[in-house]
C-alpha positions as CSV (number, residue, x, y, z in Angstrom):
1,X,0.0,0.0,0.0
2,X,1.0,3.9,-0.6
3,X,0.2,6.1,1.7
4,X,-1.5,9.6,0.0
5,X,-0.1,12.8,0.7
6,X,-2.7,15.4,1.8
7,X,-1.7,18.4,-0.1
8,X,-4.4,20.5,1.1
9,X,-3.2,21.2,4.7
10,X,-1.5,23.8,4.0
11,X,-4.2,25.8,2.2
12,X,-5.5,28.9,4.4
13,X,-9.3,27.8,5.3
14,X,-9.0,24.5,4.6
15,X,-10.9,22.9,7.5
16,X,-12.9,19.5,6.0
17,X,-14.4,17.5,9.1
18,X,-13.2,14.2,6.9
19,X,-9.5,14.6,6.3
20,X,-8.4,17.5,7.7
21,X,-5.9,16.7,10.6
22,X,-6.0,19.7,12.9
23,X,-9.9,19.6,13.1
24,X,-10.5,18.6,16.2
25,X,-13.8,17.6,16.1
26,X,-13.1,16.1,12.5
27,X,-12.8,12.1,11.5
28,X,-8.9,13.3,10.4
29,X,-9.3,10.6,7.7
30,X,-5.8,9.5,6.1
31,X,-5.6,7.3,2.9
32,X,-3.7,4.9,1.0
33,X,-3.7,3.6,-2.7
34,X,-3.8,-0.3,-2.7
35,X,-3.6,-1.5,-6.1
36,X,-7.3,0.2,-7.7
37,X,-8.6,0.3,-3.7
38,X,-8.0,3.2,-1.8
39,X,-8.0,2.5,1.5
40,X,-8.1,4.4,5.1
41,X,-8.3,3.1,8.7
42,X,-10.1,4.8,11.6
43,X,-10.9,4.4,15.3
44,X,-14.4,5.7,15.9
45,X,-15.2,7.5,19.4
46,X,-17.7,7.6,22.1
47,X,-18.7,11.1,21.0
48,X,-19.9,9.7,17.6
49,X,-22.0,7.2,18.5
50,X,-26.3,7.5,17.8
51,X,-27.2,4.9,20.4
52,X,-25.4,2.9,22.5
53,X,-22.0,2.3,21.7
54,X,-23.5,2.1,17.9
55,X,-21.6,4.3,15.3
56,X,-24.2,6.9,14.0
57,X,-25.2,6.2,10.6
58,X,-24.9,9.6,9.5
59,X,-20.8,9.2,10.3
60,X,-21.0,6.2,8.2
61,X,-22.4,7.6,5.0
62,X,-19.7,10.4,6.0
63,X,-16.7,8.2,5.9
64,X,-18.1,6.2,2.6
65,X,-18.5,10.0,0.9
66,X,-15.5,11.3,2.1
67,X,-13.0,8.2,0.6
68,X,-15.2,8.3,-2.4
69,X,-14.1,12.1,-3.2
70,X,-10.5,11.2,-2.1
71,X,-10.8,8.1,-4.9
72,X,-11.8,10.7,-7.6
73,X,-9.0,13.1,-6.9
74,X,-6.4,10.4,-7.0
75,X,-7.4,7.5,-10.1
76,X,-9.6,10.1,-12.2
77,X,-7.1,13.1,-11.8
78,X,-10.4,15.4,-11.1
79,X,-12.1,17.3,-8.6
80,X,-15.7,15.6,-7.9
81,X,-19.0,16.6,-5.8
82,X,-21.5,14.1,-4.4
83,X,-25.1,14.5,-6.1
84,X,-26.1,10.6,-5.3
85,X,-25.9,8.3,-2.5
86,X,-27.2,4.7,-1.5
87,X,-26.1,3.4,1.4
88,X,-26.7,-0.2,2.8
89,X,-26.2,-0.8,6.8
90,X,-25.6,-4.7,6.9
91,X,-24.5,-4.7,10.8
92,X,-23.7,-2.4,13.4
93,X,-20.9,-0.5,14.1
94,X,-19.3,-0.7,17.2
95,X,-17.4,2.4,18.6
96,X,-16.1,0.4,21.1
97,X,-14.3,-2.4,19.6
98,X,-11.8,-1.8,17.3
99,X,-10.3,0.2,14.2
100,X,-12.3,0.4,11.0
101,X,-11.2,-0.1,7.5
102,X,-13.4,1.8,4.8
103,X,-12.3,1.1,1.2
104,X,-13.4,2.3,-1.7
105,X,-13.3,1.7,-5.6
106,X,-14.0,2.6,-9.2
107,X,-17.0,1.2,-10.7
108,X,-18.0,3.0,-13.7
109,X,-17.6,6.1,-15.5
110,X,-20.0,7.3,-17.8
111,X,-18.4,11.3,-19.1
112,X,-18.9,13.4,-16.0
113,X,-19.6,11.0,-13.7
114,X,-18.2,8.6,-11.6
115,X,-19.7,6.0,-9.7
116,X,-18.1,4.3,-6.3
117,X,-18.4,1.7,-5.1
118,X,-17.1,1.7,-0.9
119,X,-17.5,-0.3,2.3
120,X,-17.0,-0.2,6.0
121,X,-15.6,-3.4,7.6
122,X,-15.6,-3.4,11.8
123,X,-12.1,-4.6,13.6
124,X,-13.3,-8.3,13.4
125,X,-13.6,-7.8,9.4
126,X,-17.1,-8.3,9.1
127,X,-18.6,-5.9,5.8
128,X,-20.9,-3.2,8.0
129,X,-22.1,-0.9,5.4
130,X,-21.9,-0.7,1.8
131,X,-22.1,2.5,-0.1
132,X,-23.0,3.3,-3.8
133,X,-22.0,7.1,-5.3
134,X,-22.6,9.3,-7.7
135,X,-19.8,12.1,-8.0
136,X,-20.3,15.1,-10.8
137,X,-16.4,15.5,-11.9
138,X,-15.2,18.7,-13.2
139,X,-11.8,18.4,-15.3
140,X,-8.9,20.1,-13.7
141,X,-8.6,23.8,-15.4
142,X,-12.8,23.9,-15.3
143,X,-12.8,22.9,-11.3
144,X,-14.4,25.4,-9.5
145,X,-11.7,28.0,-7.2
146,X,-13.2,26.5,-4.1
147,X,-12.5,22.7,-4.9
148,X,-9.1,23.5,-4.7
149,X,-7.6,21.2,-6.8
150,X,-4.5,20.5,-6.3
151,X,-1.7,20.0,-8.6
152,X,-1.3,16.7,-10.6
153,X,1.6,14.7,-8.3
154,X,0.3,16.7,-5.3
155,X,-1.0,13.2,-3.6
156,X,2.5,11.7,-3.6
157,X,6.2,11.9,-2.6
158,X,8.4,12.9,-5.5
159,X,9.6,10.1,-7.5
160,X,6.9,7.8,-6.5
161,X,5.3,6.3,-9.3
162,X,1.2,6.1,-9.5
């Protein structure tokens, strides 16, 4: 696996509750490319739990949504926005027992969009929740000046190959 470099942390206002690592009350999601996968590990917390010790679903579709847009910027080369979700809750969550592994993949792109295929798998490796997305891509010198979009190479060390 190859860790992705989060380019955007140095960018003045940049303060996403997914992947920024000085938000405090943020998920402070960090990723890594395996093979067409990208992948990220997290420990959930009390504090984001909806009922007993259960992670809340609405962090769920969060974490699914927020690897799917990381996906987009690193195998399409694009900035991308959400306009469709489906999300499947197979099992609980626990926020007690464990790290998570959400990963994510390609499953189509049809012009502008891109669809994503993700899932959430608890510490024991059971498949939690499975999410389907829709992401509206906008080509790199058409992105909109609050996307952001970094420069191609940004998500890597120098002289790492993709």
């Amino acid at each position: 696996m190859r860790k992705i470099r989060n380019p955007f942390t140095a960018t003045a206002g940049y303060h996403c509750f997914g992947c920024c690592p000085t938000n405090p009350i943020g998920l402070q999601l960090e990723f890594w490319q395996d093979g067409d996968d990208l992948v990220a590990f997290w420990q959930p917390r009390g504090e984001y739990q909806g009922w007993g010790n259960i992670l809340h679903g609405g962090i769920q579709t969060t974490l699914l949504d927020e690897i799917g847009g990381w996906i987009i910027l690193i195998a399409c080369e694009k900035a991308g926005v959400t306009v469709q979700m489906e999300m499947k809750f197979l099992k609980p969550v626990s926020t007690v027992e464990g790290r998570l592994t959400i990963r994510c993949r390609i499953r189509e792109q049809k012009r502008r969009v891109v669809v994503v295929e993700s899932e959430l798998i608890n510490a024991a490796g059971d498949l939690c929740t499975r999410g389907l997305a829709h992401y509206f891509t906008f080509e790199r010198e058409n992105a909109p000046e609050h996307l952001r979009f970094p420069e191609k190479g940004a998500f890597f060390e120098e002289g790492e190959n993709a």
